[in-house]
N, CA, C and O atoms as CSV, one atom per row, in Angstrom:
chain,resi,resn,atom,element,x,y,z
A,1,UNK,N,N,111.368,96.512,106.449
A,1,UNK,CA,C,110.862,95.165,106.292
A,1,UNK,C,C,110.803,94.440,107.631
A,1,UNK,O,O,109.746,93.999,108.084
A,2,UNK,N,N,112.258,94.308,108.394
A,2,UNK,CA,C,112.098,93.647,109.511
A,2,UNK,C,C,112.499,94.363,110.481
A,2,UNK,O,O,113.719,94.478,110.359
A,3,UNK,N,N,111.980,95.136,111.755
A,3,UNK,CA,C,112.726,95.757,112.546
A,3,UNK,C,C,113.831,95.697,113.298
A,3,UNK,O,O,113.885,94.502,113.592
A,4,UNK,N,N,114.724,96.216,113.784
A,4,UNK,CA,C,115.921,95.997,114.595
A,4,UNK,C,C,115.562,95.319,115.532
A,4,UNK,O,O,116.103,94.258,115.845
A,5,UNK,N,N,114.620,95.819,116.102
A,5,UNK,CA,C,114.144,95.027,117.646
A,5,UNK,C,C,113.774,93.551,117.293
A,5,UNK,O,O,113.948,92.696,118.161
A,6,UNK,N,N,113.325,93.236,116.198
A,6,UNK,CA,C,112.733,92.370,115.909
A,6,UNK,C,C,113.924,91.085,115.237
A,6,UNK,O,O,113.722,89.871,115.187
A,7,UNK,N,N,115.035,91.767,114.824
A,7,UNK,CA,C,116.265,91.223,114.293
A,7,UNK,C,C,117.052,90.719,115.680
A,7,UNK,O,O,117.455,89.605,116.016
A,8,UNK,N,N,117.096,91.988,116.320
A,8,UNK,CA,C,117.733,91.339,118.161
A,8,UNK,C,C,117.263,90.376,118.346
A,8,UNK,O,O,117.939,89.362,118.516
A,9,UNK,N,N,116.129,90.383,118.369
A,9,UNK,CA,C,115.637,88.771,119.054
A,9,UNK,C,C,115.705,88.005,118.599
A,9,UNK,O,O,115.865,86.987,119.273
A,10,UNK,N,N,115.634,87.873,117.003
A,10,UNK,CA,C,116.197,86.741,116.177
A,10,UNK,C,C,117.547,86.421,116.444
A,10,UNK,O,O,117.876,85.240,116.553
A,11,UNK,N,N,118.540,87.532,116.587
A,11,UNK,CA,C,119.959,86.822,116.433
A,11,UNK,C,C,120.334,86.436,118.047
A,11,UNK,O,O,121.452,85.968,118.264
A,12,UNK,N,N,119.326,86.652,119.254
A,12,UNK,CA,C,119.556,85.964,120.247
A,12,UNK,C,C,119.424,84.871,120.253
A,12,UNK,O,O,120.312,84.094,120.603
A,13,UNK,N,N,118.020,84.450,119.780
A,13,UNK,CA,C,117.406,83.270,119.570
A,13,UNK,C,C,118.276,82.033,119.210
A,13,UNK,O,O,118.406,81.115,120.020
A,14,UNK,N,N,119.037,82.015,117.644
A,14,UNK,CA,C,119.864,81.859,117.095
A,14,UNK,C,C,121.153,81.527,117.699
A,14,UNK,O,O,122.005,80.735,117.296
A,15,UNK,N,N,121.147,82.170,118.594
A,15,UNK,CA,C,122.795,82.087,119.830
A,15,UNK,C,C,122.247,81.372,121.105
A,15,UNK,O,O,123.025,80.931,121.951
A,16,UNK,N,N,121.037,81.279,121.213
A,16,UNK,CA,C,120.633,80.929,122.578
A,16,UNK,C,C,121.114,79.449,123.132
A,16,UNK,O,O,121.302,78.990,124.258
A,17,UNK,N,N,121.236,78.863,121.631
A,17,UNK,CA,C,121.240,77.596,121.918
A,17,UNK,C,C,119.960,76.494,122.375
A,17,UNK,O,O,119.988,75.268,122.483
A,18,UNK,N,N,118.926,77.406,122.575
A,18,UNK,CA,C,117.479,76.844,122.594
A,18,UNK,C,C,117.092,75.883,120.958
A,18,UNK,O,O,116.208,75.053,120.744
A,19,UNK,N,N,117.835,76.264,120.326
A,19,UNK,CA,C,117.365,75.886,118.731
A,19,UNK,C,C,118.598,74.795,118.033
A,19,UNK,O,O,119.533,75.348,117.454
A,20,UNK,N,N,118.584,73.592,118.083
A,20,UNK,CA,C,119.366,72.766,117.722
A,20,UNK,C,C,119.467,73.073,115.716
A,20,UNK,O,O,118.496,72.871,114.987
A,21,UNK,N,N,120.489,73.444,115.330
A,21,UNK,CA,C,120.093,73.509,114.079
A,21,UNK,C,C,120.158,72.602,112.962
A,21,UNK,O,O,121.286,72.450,112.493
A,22,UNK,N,N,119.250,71.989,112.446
A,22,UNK,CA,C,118.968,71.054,111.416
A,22,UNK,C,C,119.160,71.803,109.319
A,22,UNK,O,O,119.286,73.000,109.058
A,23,UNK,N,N,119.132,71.067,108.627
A,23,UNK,CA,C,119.170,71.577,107.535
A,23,UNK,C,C,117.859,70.810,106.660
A,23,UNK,O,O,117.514,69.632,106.748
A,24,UNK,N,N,117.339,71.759,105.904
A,24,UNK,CA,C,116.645,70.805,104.512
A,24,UNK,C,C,114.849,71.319,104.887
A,24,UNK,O,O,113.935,71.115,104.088
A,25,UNK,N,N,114.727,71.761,105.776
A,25,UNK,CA,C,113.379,72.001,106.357
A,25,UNK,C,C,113.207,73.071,107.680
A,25,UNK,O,O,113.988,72.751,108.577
A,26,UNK,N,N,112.531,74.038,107.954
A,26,UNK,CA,C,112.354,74.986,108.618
A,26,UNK,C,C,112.373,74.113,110.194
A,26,UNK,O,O,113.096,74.543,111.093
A,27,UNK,N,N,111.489,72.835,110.414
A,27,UNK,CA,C,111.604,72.554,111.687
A,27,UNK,C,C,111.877,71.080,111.525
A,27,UNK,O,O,111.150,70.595,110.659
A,28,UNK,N,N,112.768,70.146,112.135
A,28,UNK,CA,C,112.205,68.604,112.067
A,28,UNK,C,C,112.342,68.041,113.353
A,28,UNK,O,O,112.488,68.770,114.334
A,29,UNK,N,N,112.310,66.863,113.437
A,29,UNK,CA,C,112.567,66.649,114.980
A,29,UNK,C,C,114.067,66.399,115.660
A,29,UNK,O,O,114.421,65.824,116.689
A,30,UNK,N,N,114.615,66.936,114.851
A,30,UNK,CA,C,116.415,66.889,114.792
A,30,UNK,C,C,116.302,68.690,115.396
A,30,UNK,O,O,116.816,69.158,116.411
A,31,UNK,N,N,115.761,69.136,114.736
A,31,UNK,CA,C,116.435,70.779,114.718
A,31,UNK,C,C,115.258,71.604,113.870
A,31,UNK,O,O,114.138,71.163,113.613
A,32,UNK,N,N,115.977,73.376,113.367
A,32,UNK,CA,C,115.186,73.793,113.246
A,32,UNK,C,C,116.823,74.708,111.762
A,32,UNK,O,O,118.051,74.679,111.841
A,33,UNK,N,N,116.158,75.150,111.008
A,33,UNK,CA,C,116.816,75.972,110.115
A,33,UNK,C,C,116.657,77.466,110.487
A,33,UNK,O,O,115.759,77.806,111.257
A,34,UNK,N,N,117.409,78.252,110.018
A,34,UNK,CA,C,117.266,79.756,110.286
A,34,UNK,C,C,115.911,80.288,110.410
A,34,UNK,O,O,115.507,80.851,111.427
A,35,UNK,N,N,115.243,80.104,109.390
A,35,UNK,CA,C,114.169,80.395,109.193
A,35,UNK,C,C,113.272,80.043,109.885
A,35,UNK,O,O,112.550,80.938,110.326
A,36,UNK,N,N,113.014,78.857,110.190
A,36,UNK,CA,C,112.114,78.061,110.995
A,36,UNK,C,C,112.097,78.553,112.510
A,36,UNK,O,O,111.101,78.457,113.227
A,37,UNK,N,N,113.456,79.153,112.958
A,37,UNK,CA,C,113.742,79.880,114.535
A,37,UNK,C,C,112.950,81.194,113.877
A,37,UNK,O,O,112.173,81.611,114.736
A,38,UNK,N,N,112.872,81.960,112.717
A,38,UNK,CA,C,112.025,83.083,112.639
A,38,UNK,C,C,110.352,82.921,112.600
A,38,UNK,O,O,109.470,83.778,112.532
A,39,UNK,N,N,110.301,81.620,112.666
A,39,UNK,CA,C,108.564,81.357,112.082
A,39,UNK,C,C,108.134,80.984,113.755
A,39,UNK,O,O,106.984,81.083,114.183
A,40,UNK,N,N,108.910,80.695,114.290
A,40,UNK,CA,C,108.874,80.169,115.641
A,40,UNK,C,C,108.633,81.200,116.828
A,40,UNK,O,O,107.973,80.802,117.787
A,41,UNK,N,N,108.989,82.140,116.826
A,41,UNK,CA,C,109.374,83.562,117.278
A,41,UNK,C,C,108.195,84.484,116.838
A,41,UNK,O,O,107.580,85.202,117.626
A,42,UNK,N,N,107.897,84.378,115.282
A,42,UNK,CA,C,107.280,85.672,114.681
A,42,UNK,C,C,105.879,85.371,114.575
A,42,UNK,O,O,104.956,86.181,114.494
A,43,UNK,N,N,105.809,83.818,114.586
A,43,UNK,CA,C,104.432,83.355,114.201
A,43,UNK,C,C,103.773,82.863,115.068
A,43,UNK,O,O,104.411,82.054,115.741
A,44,UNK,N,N,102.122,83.083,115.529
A,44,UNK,CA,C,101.526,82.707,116.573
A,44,UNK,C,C,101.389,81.100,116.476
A,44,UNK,O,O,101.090,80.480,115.455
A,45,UNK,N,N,101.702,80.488,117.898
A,45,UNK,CA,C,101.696,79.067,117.663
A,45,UNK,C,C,100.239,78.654,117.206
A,45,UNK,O,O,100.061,77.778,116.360
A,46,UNK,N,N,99.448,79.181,117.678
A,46,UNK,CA,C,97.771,78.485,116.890
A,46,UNK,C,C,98.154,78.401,115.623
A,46,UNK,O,O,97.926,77.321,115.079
A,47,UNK,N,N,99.055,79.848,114.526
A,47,UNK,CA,C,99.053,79.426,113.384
A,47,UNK,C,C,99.833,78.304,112.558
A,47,UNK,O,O,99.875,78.213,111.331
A,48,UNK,N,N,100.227,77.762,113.168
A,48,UNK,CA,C,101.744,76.792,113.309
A,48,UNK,C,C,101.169,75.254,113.075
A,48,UNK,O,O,100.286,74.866,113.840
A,49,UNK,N,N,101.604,74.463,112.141
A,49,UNK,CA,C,100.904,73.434,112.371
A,49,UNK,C,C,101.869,72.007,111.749
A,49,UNK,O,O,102.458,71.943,110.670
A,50,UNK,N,N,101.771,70.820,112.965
A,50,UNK,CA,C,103.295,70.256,112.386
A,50,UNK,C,C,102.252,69.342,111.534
A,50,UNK,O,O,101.274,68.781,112.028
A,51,UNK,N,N,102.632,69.295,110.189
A,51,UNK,CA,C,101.732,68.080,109.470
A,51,UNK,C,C,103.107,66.463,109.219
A,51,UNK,O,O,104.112,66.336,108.519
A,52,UNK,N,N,102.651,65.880,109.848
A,52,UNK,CA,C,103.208,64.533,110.276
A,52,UNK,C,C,102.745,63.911,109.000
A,52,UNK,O,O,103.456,62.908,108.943
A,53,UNK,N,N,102.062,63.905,108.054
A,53,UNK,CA,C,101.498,62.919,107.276
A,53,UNK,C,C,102.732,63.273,106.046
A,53,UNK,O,O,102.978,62.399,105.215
A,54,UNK,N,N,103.435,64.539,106.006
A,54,UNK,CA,C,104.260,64.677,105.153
A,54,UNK,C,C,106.272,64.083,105.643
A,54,UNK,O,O,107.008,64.626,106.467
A,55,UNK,N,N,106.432,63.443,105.181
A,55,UNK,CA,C,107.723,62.839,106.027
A,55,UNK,C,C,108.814,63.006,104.782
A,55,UNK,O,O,108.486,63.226,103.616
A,56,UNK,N,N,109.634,62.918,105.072
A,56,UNK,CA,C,110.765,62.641,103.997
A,56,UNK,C,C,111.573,62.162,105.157
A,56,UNK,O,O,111.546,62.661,106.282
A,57,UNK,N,N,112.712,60.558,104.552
A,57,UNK,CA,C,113.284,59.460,105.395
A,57,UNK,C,C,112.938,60.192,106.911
A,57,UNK,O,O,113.620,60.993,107.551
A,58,UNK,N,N,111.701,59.635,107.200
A,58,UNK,CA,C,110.674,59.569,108.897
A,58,UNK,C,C,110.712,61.027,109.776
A,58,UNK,O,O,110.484,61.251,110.965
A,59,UNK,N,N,111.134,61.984,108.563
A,59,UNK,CA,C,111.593,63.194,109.929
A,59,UNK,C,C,109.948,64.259,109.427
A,59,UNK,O,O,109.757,64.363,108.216
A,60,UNK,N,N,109.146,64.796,110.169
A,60,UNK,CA,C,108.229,65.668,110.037
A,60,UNK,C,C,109.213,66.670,109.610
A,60,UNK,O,O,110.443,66.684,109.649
A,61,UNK,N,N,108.073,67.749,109.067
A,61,UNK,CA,C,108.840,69.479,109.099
A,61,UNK,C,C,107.671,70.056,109.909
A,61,UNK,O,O,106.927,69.322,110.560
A,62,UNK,N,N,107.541,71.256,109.860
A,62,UNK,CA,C,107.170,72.263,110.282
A,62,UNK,C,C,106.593,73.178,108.477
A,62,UNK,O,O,107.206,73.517,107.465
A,63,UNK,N,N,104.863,73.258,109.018
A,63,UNK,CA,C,104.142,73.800,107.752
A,63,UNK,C,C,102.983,74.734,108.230
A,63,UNK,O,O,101.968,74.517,108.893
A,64,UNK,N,N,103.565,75.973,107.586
A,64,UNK,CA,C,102.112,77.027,108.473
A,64,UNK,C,C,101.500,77.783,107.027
A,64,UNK,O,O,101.993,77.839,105.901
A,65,UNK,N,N,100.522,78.200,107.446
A,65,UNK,CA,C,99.808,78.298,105.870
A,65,UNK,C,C,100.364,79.464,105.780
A,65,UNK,O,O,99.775,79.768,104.743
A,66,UNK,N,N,101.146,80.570,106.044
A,66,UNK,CA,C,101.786,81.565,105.476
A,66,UNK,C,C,103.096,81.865,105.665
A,66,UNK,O,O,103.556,83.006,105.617
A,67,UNK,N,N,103.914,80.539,105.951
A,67,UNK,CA,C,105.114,80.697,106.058
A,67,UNK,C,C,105.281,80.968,104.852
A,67,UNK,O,O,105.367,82.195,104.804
A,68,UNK,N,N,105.413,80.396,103.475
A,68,UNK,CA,C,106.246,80.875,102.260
A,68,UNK,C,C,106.061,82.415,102.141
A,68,UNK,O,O,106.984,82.972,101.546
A,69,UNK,N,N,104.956,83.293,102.629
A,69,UNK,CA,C,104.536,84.497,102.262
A,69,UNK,C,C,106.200,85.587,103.140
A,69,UNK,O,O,106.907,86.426,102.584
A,70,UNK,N,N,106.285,85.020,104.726
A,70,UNK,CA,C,106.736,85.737,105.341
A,70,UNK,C,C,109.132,85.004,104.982
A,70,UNK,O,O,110.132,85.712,104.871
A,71,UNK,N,N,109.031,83.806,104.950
A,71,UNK,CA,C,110.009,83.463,104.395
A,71,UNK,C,C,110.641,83.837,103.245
A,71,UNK,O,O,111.832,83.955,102.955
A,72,UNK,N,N,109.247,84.063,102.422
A,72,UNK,CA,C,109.909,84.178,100.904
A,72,UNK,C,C,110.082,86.297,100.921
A,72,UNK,O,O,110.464,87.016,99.997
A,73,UNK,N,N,109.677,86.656,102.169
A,73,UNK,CA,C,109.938,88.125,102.067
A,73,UNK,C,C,110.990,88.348,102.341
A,73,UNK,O,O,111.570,89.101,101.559
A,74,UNK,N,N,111.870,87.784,103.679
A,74,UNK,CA,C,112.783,87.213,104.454
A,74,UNK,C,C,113.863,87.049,103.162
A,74,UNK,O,O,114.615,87.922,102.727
A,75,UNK,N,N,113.749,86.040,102.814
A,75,UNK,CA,C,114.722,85.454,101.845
A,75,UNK,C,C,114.916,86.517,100.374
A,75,UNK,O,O,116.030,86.559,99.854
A,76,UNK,N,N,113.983,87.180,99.894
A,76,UNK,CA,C,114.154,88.142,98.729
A,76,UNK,C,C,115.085,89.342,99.723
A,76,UNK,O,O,116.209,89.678,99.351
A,77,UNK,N,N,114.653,89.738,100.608
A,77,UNK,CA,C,115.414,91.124,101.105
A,77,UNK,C,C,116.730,90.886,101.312
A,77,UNK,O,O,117.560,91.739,100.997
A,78,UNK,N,N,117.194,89.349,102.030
A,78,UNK,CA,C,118.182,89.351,102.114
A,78,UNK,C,C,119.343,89.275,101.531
A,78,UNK,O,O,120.508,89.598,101.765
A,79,UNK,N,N,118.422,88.505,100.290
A,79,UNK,CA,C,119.122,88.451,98.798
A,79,UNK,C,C,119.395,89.432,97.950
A,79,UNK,O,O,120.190,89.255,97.028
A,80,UNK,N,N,118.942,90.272,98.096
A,80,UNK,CA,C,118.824,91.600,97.510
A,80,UNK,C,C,119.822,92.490,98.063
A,80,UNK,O,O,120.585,93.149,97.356
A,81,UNK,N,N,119.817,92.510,99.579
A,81,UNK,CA,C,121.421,93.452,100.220
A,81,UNK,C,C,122.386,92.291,100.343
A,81,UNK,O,O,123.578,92.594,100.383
A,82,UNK,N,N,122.139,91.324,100.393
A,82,UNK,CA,C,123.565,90.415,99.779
A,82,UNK,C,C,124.196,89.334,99.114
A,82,UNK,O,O,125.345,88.896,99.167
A,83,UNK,N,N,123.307,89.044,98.552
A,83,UNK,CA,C,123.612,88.390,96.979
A,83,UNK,C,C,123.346,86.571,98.080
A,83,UNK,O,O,123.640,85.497,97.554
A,84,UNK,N,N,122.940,86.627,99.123
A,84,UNK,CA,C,122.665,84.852,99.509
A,84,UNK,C,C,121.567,84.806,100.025
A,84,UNK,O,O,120.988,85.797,100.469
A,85,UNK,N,N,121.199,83.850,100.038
A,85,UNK,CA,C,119.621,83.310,100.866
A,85,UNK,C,C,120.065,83.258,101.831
A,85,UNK,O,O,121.295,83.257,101.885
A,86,UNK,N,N,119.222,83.185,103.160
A,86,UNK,CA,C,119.114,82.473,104.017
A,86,UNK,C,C,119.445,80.889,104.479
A,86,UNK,O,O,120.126,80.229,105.265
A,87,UNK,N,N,118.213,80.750,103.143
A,87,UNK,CA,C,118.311,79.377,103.791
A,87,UNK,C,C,119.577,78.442,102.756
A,87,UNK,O,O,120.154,77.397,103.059
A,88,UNK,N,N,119.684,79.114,101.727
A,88,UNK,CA,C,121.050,78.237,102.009
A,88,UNK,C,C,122.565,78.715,102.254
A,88,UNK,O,O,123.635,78.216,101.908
A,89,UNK,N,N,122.320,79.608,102.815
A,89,UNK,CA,C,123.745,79.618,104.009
A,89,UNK,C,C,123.375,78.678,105.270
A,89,UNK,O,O,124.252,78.433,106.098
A,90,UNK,N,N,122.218,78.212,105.398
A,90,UNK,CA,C,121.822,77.792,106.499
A,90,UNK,C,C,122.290,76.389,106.063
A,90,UNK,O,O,123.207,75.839,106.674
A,91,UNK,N,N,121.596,75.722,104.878
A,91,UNK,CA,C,122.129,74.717,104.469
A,91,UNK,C,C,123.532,74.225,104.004
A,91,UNK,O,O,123.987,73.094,103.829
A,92,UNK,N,N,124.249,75.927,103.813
A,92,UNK,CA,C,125.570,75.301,103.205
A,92,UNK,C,C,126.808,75.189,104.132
A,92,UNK,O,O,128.015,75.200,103.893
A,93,UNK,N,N,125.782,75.031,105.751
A,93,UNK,CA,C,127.247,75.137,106.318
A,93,UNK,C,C,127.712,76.430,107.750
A,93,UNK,O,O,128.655,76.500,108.538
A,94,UNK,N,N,126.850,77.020,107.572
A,94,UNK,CA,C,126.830,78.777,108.098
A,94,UNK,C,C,126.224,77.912,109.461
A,94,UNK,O,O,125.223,77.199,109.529
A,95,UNK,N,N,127.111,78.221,110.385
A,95,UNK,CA,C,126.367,78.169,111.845
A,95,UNK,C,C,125.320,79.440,112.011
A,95,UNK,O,O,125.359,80.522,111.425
A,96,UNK,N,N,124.439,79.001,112.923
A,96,UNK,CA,C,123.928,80.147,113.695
A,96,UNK,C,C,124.522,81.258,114.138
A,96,UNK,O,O,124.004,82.359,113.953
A,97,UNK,N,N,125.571,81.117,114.715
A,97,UNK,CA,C,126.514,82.440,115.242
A,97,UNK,C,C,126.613,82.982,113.944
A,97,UNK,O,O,125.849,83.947,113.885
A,98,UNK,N,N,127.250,82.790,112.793
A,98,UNK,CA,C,127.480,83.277,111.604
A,98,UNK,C,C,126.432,83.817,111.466
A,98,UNK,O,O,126.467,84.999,111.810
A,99,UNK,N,N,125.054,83.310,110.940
A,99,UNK,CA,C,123.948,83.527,110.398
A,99,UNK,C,C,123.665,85.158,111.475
A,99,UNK,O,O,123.316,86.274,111.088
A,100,UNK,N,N,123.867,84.853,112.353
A,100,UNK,CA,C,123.438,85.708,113.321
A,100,UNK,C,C,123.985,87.041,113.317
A,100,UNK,O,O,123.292,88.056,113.390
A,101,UNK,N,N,125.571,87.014,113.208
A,101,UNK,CA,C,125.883,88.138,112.672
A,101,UNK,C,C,126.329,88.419,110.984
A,101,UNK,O,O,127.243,89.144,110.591
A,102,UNK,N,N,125.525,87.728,110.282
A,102,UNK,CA,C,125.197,88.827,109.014
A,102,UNK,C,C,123.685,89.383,109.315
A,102,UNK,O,O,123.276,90.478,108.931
A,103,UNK,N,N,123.026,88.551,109.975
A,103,UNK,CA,C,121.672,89.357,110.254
A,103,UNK,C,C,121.737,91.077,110.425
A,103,UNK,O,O,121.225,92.042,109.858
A,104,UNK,N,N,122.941,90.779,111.869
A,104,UNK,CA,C,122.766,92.093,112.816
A,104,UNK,C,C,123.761,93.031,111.353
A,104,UNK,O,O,123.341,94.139,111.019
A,105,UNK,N,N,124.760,92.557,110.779
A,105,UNK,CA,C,125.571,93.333,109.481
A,105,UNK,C,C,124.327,94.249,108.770
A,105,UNK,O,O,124.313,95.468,108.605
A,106,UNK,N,N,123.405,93.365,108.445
A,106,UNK,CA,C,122.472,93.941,107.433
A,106,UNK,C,C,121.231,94.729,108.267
A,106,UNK,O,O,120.845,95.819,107.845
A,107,UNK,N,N,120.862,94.360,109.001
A,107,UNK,CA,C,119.617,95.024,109.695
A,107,UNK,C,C,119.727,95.751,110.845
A,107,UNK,O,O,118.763,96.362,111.308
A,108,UNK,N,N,121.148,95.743,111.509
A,108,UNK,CA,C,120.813,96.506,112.789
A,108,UNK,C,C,122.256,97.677,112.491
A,108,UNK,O,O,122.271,98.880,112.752
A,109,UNK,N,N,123.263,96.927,111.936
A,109,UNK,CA,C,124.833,98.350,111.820
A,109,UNK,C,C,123.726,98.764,110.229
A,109,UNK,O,O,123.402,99.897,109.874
A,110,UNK,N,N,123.420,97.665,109.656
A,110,UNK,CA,C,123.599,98.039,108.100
A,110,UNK,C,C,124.053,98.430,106.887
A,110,UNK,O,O,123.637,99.119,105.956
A,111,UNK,N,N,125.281,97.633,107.223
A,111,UNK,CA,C,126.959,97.413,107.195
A,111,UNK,C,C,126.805,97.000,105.587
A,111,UNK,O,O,127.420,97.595,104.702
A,112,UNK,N,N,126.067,96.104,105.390
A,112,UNK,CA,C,125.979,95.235,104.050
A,112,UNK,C,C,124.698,95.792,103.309
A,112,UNK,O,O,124.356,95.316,102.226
């Protein structure tokens, strides 16, 4: 589904500290959720598009016309080798470092 090489760079990303992490939305102008550092990375910025007209209390997100396709693949696999989403470990609390190494657990040892 997702390659190792392709998981490395996510769980650098994730640690880099380049990515302030926010909850409730893939990107806002606070931060960015797990996912949203994968759409960021995986997805060409032409396809990327911030729609401002959608707000919840004044914060934009981040909306690309095939993020749910590549998220919602993301989020079933991971759920599937370990019983949580993504995004809400992302929301419930799970730093990046965390997030980062269940990534590398499941996709690169393949531990889980």
């Amino acid at each position: 589904m997702i390659s190792k090489n392709n998981v490395a760079k996510w769980c650098k990303a994730l640690r880099s500290g380049k990515y302030p992490q926010d909850v409730g939305f893939l990107q806002t102008e606070k931060g960015f959720c797990c996912l949203g550092v994968a759409c960021d990375l995986f997805i060409p910025k032409s396809k990327l598009i911030v729609d401002i007209d959608v707000r919840v209390a004044g914060v934009g997100f981040l909306q690309q016309n095939n993020t749910p396709a590549l998220l919602n693949r993301l989020n079933y696999d991971f759920v599937n080798k370990t019983g949580n989403a993504l995004a809400t470990l992302n929301d419930g609390g799970y730093s990046f470092d965390e997030i980062a190494d269940m990534l590398e657990l499941v996709y690169i040892h393949e531990a889980l």
